[in-house]
N, CA, C and O of each residue as an XYZ file, in Angstrom:
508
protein
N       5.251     12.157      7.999
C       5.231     11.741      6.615
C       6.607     11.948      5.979
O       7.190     11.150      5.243
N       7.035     13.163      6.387
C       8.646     13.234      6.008
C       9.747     12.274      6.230
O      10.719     12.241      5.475
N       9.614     11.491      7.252
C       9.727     10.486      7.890
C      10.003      9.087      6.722
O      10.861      8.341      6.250
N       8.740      9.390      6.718
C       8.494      8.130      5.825
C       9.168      8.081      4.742
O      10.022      7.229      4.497
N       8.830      8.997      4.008
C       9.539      9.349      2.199
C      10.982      9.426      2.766
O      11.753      8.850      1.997
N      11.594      9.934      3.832
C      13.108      9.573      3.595
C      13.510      8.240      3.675
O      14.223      7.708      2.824
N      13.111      7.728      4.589
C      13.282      5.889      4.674
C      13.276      5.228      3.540
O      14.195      4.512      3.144
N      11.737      5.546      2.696
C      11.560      4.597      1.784
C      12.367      5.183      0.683
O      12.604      4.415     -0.250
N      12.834      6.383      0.605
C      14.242      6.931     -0.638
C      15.353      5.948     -0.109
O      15.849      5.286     -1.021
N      15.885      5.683      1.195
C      16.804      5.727      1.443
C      16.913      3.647      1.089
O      17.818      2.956      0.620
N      15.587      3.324      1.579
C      15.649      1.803      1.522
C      15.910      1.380      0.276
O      16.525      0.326      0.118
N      15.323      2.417     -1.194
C      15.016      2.276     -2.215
C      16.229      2.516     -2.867
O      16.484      2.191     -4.026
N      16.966      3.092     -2.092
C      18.350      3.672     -2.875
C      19.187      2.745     -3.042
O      19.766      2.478     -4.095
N      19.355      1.900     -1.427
C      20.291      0.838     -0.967
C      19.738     -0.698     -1.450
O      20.363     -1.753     -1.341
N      18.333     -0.497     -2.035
C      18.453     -1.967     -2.761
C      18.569     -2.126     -3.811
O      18.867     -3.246     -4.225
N      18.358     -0.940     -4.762
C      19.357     -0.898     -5.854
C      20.576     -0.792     -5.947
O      21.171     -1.575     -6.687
N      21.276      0.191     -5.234
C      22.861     -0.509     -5.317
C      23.213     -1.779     -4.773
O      24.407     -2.079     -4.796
N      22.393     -2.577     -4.289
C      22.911     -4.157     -3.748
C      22.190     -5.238     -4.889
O      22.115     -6.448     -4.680
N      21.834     -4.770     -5.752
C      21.320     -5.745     -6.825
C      22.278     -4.736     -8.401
O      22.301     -5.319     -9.485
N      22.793     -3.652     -8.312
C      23.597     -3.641     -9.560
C      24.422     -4.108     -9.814
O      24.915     -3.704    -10.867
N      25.091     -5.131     -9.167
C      25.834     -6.241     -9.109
C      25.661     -7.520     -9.914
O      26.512     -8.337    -10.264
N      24.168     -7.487    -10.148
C      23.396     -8.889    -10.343
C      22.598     -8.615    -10.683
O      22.048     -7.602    -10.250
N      22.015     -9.448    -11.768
C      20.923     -9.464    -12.605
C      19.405     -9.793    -11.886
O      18.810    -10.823    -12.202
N      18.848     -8.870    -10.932
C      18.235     -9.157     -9.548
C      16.705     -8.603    -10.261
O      16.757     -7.611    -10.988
N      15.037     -9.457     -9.958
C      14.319     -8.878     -9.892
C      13.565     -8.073     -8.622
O      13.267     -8.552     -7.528
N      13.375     -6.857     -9.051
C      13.183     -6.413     -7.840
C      11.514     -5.531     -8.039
O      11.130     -4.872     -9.005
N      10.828     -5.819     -6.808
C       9.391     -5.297     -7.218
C       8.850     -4.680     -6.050
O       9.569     -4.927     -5.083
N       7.840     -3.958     -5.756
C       7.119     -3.511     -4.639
C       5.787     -3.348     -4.794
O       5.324     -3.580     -5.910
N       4.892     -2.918     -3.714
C       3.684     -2.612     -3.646
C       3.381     -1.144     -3.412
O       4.288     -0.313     -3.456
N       2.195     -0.830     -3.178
C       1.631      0.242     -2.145
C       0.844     -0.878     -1.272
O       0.657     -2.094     -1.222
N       0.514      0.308     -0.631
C      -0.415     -0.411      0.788
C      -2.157     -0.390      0.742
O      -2.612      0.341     -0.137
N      -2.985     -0.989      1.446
C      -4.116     -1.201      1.322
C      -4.430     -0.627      2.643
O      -3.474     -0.860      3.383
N      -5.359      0.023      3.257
C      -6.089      0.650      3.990
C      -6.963     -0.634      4.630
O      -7.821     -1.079      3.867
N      -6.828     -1.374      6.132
C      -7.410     -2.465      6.432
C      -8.737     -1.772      7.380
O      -9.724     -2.446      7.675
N      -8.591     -0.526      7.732
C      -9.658     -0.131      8.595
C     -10.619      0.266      8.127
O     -11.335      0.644      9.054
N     -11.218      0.457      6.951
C     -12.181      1.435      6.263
C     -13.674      1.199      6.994
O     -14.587      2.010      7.149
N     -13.569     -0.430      7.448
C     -15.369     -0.413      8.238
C     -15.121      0.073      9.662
O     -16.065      0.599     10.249
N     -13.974     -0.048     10.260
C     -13.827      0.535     11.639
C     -13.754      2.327     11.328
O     -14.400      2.945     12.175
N     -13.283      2.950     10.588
C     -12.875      4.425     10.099
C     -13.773      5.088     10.252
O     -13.854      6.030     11.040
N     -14.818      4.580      9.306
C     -15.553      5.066      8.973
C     -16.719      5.577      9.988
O     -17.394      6.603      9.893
N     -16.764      4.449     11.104
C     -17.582      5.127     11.932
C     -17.057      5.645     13.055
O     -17.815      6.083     13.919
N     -16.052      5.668     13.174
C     -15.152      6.542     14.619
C     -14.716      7.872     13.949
O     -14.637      8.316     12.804
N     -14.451      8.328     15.319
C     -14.329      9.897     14.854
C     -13.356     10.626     16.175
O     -13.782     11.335     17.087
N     -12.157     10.255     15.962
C     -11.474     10.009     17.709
C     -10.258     11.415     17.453
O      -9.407     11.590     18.326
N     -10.288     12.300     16.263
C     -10.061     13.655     16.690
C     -10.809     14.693     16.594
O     -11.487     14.822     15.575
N     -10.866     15.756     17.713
C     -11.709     16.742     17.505
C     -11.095     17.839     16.704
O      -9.876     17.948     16.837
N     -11.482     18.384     16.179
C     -10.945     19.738     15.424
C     -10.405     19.473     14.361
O      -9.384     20.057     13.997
N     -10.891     18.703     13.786
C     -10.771     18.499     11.861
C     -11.578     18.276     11.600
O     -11.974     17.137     11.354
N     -12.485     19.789     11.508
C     -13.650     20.010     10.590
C     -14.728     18.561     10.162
O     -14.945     18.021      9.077
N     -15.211     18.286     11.487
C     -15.838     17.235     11.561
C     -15.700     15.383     10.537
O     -16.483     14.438     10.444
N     -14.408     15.628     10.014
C     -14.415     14.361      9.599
C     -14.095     12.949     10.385
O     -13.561     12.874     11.492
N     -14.565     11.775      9.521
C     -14.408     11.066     10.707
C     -13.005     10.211     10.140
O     -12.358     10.569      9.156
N     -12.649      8.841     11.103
C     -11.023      8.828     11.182
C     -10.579      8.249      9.600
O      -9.504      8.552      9.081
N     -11.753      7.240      8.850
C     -11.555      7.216      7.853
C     -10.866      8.214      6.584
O     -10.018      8.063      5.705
N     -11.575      9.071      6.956
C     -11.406     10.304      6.022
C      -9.978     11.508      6.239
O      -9.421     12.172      5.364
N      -9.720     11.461      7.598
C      -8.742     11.668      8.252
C      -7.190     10.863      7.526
O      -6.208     11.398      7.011
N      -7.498      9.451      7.753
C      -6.405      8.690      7.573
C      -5.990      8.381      6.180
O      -4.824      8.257      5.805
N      -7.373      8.238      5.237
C      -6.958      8.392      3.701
C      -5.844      9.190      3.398
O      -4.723      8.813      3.055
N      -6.206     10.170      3.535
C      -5.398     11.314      3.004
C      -4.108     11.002      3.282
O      -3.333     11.564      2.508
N      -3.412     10.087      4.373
C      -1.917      9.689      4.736
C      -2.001      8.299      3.473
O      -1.307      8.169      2.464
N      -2.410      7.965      3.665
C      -2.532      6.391      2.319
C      -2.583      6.821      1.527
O      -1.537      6.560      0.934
N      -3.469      7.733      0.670
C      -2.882      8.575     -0.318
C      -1.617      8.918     -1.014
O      -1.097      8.799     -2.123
N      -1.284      9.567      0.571
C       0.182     10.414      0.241
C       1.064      9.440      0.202
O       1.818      9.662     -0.746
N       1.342      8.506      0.734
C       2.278      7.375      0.921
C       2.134      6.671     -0.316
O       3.199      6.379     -0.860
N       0.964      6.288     -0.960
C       0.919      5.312     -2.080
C       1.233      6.622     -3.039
O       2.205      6.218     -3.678
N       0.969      7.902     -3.477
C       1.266      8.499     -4.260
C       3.113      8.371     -4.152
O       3.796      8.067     -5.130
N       3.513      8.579     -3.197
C       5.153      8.619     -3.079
C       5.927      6.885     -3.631
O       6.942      6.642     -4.284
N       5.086      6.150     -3.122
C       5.421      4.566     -3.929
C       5.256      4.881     -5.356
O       6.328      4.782     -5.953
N       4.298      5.216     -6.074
C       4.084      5.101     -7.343
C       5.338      5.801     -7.926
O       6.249      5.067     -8.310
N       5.494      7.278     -8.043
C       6.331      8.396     -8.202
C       7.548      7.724     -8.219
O       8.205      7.652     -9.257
N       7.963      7.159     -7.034
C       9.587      6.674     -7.065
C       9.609      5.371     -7.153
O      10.511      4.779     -6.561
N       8.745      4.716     -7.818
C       8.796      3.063     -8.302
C       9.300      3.392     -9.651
O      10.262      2.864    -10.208
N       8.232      4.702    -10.296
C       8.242      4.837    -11.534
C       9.662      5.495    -11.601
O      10.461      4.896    -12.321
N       9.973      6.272    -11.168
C      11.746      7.115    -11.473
C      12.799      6.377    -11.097
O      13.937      6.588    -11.517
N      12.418      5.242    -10.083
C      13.299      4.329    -10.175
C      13.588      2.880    -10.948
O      14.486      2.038    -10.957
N      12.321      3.083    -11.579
C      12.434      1.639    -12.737
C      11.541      0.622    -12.174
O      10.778     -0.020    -12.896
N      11.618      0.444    -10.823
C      10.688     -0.613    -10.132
C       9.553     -0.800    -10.202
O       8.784     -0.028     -9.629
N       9.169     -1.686    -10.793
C       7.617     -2.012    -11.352
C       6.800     -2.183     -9.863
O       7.423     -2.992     -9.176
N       5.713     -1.716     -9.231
C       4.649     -2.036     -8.150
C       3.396     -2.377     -8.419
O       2.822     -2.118     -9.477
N       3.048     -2.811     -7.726
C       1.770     -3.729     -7.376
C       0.594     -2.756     -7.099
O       0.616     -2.344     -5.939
N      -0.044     -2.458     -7.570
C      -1.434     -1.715     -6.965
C      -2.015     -2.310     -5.840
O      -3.210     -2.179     -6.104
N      -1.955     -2.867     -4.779
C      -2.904     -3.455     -4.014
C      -3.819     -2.676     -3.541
O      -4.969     -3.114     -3.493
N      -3.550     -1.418     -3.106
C      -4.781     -0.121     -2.801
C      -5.839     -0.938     -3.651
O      -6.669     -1.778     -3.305
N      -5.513     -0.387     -4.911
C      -6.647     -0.546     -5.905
C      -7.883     -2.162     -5.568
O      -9.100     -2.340     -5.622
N      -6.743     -2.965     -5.253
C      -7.421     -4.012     -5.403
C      -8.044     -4.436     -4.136
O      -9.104     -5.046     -4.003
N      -7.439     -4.129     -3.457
C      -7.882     -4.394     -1.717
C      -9.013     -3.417     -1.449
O     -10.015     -3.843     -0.875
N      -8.931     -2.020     -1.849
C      -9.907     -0.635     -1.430
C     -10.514     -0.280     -2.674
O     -11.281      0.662     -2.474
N     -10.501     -0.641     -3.911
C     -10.816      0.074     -4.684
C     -10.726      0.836     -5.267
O      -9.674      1.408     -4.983
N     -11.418      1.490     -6.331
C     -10.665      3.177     -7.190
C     -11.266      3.994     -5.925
O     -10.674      5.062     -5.763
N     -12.178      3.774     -5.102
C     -12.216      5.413     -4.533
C     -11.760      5.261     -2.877
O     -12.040      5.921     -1.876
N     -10.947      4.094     -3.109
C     -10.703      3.466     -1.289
C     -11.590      3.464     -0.401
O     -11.320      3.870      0.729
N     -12.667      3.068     -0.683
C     -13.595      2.775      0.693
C     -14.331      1.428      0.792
O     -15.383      1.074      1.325
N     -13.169      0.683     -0.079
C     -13.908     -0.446     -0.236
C     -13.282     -1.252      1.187
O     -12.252     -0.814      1.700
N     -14.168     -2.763      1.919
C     -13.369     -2.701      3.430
C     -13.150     -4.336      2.733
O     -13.935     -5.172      2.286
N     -11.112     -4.255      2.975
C     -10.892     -5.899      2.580
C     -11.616     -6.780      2.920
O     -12.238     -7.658      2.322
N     -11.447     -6.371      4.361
C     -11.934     -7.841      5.407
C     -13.776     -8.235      5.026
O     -14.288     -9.344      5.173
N     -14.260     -7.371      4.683
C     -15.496     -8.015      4.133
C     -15.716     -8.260      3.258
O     -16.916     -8.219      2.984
N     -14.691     -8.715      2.113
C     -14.365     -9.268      0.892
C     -13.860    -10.291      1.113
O     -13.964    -11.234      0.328
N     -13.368    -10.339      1.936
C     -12.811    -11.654      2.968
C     -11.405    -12.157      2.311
O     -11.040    -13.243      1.859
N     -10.680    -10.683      2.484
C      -8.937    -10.508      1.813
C      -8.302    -10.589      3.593
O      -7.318    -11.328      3.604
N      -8.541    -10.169      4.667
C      -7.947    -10.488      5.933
C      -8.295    -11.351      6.958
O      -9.344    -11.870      7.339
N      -6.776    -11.373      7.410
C      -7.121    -12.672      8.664
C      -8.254    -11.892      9.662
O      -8.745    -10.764      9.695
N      -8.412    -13.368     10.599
C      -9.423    -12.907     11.806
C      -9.779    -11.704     12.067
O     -10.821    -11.059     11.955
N      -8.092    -11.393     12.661
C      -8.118    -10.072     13.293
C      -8.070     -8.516     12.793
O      -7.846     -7.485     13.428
N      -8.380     -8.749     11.333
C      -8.560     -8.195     10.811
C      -7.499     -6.803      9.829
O      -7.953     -5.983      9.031
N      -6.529     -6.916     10.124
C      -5.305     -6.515      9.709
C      -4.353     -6.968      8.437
O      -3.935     -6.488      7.384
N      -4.312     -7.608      8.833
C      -2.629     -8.578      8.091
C      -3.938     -9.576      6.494
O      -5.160     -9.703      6.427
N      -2.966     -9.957      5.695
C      -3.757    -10.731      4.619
C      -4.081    -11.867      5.351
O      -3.459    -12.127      6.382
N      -5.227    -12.771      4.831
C      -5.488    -14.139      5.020
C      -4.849    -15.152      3.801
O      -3.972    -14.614      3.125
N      -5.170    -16.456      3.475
C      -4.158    -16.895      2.386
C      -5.143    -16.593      1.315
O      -4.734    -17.149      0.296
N      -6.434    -15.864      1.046
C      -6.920    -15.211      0.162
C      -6.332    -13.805     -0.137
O      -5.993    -13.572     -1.297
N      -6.180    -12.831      0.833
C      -5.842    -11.640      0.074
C      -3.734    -11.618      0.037
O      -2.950    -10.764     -0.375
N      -3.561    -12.707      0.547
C      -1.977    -13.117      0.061
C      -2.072    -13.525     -1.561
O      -1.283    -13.099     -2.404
N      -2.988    -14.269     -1.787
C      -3.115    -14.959     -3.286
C      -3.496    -13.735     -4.048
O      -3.475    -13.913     -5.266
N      -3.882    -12.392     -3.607
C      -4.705    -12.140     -4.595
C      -3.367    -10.846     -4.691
O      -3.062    -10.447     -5.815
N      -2.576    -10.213     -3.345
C      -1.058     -9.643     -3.880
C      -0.378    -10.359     -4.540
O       0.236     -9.863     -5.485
N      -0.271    -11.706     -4.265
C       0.911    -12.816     -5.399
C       0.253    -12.669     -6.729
O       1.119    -12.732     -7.601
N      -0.923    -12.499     -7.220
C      -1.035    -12.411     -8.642
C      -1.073    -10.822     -9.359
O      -0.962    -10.526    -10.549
N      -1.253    -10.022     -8.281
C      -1.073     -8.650     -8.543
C       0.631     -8.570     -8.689
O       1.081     -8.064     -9.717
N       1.399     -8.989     -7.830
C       2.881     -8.907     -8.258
C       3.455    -10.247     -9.797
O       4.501    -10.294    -10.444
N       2.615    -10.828     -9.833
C       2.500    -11.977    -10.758
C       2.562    -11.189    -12.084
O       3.396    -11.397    -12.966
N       1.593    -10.267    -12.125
C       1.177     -9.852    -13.345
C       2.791     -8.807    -14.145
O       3.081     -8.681    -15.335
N       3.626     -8.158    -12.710
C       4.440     -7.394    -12.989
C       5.818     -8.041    -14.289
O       6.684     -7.544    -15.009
N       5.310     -9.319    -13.972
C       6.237    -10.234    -14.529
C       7.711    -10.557    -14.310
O       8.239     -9.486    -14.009
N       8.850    -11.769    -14.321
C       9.775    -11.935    -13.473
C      11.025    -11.341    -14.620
O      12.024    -12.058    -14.549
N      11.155    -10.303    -15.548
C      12.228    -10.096    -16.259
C      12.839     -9.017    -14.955
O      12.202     -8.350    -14.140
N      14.368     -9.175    -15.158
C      14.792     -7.619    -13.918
C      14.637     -6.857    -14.481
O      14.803     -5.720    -14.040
């Protein structure tokens, strides 16, 4: 996870200094949780107090979308809720049976693409 938060400081750092040049809009998301109907019923580590992988893996989506919000907001960059909209307020909602992902169940379909384009839509295009 440490990992992560340095990258996304470091990505976040370097695309603002390449747009203070220019009157640039610049926007982001958090992420949506695509496994919640597979999660929920697997349970593929032992020794965490019986939860299963759903419940396991939240807690990293969590932490990651809490670290997007935090440094969208201290950095000025307006983001996209898609958690919210893809999983819901308590994340256990499952895209793909809302029918927001492709086939294979991962990646958006051109429904849950339309439905981030109006979630970043709403952020509006001023820089």
């Amino acid at each position: 996870m440490a990992k992560l938060k340095t990258n996304w400081d470091a990505i976040t750092a370097e695309v603002l200094e390449l747009r203070a040049t220019s009157n640039t809009i610049v926007r982001t998301m958090d992420i949506y949780n695509p496994y919640v109907r597979t999660d929920t019923i697997s349970d593929t580590w032992q020794n965490d107090g019986g939860m299963n992988d759903f419940q396991v893996f939240k807690r990293y989506v969590d932490e990651v979308n809490y670290h997007i919000a935090t440094t969208s907001y201290t950095s000025g960059i307006p983001y996209a809720e898609v958690y919210l909209t893809f999983n819901g307020t308590t994340g256990d909602e499952d895209p793909k049976s809302m029918g927001y992902l492709s086939f294979y169940g991962v990646h958006p379909n051109n429904t849950g693409h339309r439905i981030i384009a109006d979630e970043l839509r709403k952020l509006g295009y001023i820089p």
